[in-house]
N, C-alpha and C positions, 0 to 999 in steps of 0.2 A: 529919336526917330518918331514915325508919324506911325502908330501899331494900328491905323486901321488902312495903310498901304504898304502892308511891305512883302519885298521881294519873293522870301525866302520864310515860309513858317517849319518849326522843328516841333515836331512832337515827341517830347520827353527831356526832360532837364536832371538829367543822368551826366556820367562823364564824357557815353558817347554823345548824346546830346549837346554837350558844352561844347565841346570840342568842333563838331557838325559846327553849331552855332556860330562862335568863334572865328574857324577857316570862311566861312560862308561872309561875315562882315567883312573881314581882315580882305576878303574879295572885291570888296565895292558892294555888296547887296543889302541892302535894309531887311534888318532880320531879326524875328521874332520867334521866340518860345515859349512853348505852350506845356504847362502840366499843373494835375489836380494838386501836386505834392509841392513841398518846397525841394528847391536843387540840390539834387546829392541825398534825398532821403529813404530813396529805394535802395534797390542793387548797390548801389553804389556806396552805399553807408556803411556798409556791413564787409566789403573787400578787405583781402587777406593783406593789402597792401605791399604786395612785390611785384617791384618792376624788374621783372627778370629777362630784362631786354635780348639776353641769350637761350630763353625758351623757347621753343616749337611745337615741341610734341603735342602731335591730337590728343583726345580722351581715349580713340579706340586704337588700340592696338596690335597687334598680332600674337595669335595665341590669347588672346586675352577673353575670346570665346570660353576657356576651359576653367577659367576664373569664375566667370558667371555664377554658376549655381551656390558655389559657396559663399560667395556676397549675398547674394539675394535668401541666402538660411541664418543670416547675422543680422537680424534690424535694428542692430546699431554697429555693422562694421560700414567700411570705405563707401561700399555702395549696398542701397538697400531698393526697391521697390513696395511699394505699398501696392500685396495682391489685390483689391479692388478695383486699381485704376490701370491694372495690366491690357485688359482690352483696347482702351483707350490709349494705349502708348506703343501697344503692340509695332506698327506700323513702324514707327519712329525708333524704336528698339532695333527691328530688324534691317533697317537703312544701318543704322550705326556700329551692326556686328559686320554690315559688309564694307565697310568703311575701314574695316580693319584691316583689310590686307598690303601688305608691305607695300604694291606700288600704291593704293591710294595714300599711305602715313607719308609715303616719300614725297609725292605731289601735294600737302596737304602742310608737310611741316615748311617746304619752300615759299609757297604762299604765305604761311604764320613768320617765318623769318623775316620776308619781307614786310611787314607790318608792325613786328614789335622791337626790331633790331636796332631802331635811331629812335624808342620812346625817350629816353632821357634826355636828348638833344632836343625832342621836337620840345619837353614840357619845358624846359629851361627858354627857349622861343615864347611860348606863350606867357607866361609867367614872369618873365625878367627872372633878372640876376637875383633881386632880395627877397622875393617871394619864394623863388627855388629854394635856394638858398635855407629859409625858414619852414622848407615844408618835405623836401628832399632829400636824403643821402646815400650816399655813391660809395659804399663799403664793399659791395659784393655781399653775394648771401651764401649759403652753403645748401648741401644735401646729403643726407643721412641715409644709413643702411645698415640693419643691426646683424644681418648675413651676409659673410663673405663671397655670397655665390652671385655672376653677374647674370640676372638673368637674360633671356633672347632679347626681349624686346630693350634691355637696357644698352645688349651690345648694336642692335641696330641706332638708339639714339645716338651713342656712343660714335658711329659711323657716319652718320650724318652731321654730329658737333664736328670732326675734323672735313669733311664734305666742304662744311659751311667756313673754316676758318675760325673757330670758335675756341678763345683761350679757355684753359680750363687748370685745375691741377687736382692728381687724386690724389686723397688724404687718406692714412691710416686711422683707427680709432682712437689713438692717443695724438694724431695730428689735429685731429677736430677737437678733443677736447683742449690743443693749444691755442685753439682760437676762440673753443666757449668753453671754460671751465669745469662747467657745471651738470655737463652732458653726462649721461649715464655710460658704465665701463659695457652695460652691452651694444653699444654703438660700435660696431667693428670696421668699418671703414666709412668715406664720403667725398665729395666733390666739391672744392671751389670756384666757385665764378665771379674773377675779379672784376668783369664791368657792370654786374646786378646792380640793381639798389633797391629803395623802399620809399616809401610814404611816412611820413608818419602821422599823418590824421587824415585819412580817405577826405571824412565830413570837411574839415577847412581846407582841402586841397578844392570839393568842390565849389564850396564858399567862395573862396578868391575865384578860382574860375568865373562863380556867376558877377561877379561884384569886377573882372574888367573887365566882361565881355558889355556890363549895364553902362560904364564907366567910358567905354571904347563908341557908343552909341545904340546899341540893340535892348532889346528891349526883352521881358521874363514878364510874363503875365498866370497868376494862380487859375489857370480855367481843367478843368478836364474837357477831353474831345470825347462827345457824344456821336456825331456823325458826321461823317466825310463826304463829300459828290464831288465830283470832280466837274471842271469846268469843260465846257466845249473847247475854250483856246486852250487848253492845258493850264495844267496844276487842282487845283480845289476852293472849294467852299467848306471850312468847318465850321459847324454849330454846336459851340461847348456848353460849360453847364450855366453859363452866362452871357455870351456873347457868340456875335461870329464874327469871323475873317476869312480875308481870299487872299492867294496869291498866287503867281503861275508859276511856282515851284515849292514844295510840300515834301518834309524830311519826317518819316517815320523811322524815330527811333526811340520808340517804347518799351525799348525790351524785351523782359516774356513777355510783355500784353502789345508787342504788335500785332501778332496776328487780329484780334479782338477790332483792330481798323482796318488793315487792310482787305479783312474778309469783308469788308461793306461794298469792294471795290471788283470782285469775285476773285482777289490774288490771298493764298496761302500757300505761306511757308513750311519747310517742313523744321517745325520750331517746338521744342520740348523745351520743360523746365526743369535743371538740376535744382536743387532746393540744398542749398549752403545754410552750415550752422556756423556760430562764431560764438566765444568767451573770453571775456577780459578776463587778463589774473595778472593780482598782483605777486610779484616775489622780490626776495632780497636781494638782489641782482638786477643788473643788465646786460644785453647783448648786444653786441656790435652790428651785429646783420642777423639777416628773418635767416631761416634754416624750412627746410621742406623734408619731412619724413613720407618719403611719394609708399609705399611698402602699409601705412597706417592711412595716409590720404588724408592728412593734414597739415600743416604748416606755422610755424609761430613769428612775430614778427615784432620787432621792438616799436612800441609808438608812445604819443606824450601820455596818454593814458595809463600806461604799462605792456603788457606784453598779451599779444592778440593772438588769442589757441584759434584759429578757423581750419573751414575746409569739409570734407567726406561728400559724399553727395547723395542724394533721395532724391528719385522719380514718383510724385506723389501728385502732378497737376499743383496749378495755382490754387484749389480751392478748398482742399485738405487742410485740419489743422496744424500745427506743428504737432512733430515728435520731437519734445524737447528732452527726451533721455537722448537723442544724438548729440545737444550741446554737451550734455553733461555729462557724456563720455568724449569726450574734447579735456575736458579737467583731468577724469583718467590718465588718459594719454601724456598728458602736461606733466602731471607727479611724477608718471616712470620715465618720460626725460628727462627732468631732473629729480633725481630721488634724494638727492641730499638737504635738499631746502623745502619752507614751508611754499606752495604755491595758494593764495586764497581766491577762490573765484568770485566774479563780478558777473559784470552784467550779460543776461543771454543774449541770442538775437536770431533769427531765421531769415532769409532772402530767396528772393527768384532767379539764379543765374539764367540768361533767355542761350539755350546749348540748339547747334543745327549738332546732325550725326558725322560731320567733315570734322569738325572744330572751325572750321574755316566763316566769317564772320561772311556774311549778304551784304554788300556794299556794292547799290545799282537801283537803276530807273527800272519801276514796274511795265515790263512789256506793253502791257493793253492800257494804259492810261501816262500820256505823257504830263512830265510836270510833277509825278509821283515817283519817290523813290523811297527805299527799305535800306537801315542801315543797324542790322543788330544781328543776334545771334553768337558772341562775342564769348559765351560759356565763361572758361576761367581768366580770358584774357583780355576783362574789358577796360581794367584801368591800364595794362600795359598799351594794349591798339589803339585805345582812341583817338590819340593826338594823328597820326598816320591815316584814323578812320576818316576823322574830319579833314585831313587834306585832299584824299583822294572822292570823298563829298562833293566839296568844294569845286575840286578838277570835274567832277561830273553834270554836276550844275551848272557852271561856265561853257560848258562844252567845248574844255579844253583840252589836251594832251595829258594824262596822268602823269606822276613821275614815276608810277610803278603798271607795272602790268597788272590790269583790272578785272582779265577773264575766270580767274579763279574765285572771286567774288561776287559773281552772277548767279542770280537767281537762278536761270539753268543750272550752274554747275553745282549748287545745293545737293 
């Protein structure tokens, strides 16, 4: 394509980005993306890799007020905050403890069903059959629990999985470890979910992504966006760190750093950053499927590297350094699920998850400037939504009919 006319410009070459991208060509639009990074080397790198296409649940839960304090006295349990940057978050804090209540989880996990429910099928569409194939698998994953007690908000998920039609099957602790061997004897019970699956290398999931969408005819340019204006006729002029472009439709989806553009335009989201840690380890072993210990707030995942300890989460802003004792209590965690093997750690890593206080991902045109839209906020479920993100993009762009209801994705309902 001709990248100093085209249709549709994307800012961020993430998975939502790709994907954005991707539906937007696969549309007819000549279309171009923009990031300082090479694709897939953000957020996106660092993903727990589970597509847990029968997931929902928001972050905030009910009751999950009374949790609070004792997260926030552990700086390296599930969740931590970094006192300093408490004022600054405050706001967004408090949107997210009201977020908690049962009807908003119940409006909140409908929306997230409908987005991550056909990822597998969408990525298998974009991807072909040998790239899936080589990059994909469809085992199911599990979920662990070292107390036999259910707690409230698990009987509420619990209500919503059959709600929804959602196979599932529960396991004793000696069921789960006939599935993974190697699991420690205090796992007391767990959950199967045979339609899950996994990734196994986030980075060449997005690799191939940018290499058919460049292949398909669009175009990936290394610019970062320094400043956005929007046109009279709609869409925008950005001036990167090298070049500009125009075009009269403009996809912001940077991430946590959308806000950082869209504020040039007087639109802010109410967009926090969870701050994910991840560890490679090697062990003598493998797993058939990721496993999720939600109770510890992280999750293990087989991939071609070995097996990827991610997860917890820190409210610390983008501009704090890492606390890299939280990866390396990720290793912790790792030995006492499996206690009988050596596990050796590899390599660290820190990320931006970009979290609204819904869970529910911003996917829609900015009110006061048409031609502009915001497509992020996507928290822990940005490799499972995206394929779904970028078709309902797409449908927006075109100004066509969705194939899903779109009002729970609006800016407003943030």
């Amino acid at each position: 394509m001709t990248t100093e006319k085209p249709d549709v410009i994307v800012i961020g070459a993430g998975i939502v980005g790709l994907c954005v991208g991707l539906n937007c060509l696969k549309s007819g639009h000549r279309t171009l993306i923009l990031d300082g990074m090479k694709p897939g080397t953000g957020a996106s790198f660092g993903n727990g890799g589970m597509l847990s296409v029968d997931s929902f649940s928001p972050m905030a839960m009910p009751g999950m007020i009374w949790n609070v304090p004792g997260w926030l006295m552990n700086p390296i349990g599930p969740l931590a905050l970094r006192p300093s940057y408490l004022p600054r978050s405050l706001p967004w804090l408090m949107r997210w403890l009201k977020a908690s209540s049962r009807s908003s989880v119940q409006v909140a996990s409908q929306a997230l069903r409908a987005l991550n429910s056909r990822s597998i099928d969408f990525y298998r569409d974009l991807l072909g059959e040998s790239e899936f194939s080589r990059l994909i698998r469809t085992k199911g994953s599990m979920q662990v629990w070292d107390t036999p007690v259910v707690s409230p908000s698990q009987q509420l998920v619990g209500a919503l999985r059959s709600e929804f039609g959602i196979p599932s099957q529960d396991l004793t602790g000696d069921e789960c470890r006939e599935l993974i061997p190697q699991l420690s004897p205090a796992i007391s019970r767990g959950i199967y979910f045979p339609r899950n699956g996994h990734i196994v290398s986030p980075a060449a999931l997005t690799e191939t992504l940018a290499r058919i969408f460049v292949e398909a005819g669009g175009a990936i340019r290394a610019e970062r966006v320094m400043t956005l204006l929007p046109n009279a006729d709609g869409g925008a002029t950005l001036m990167t760190s090298t070049d500009n472009h125009s075009a009269p439709h403009v996809v912001v989806a940077a991430g946590a750093f959308s806000n950082r553009v869209l504020e040039q335009v007087g639109c802010r989201i109410p967009l926090e950053t969870e701050r994910g840690y991840h560890v490679n380890v090697k062990a003598p072993f493998d797993i058939a499927m990721p496993l999720l210990y939600p109770d510890k707030g992280f999750g293990v995942t087989p991939m071609l590297e070995g097996l990827r300890v991610g997860g917890t989460v820190e409210i610390a802003g983008l501009d704090a350094p890492p606390k890299m004792e939280r990866a390396k209590a990720l290793i912790a965690h790792a030995r006492a699920l499996f206690p009988k093997d050596d596990i050796e750690p590899g390599r660290l890593w820190m990320g931006f998850r970009p979290s609204v206080p819904r869970s529910v991902p911003i996917i829609d045109e900015v009110p006061s400037c048409r031609g502009l839209y915001v497509a992020t906020g996507h928290g822990h479920y940005g490799m499972i939504a995206a394929p779904a993100t970028g078709k309902l993009m797409a449908d927006i762009v075109a100004r066509r009919a969705p194939t899903i209801d779109r009002s729970q994705y609006r800016i407003a309902a943030a």
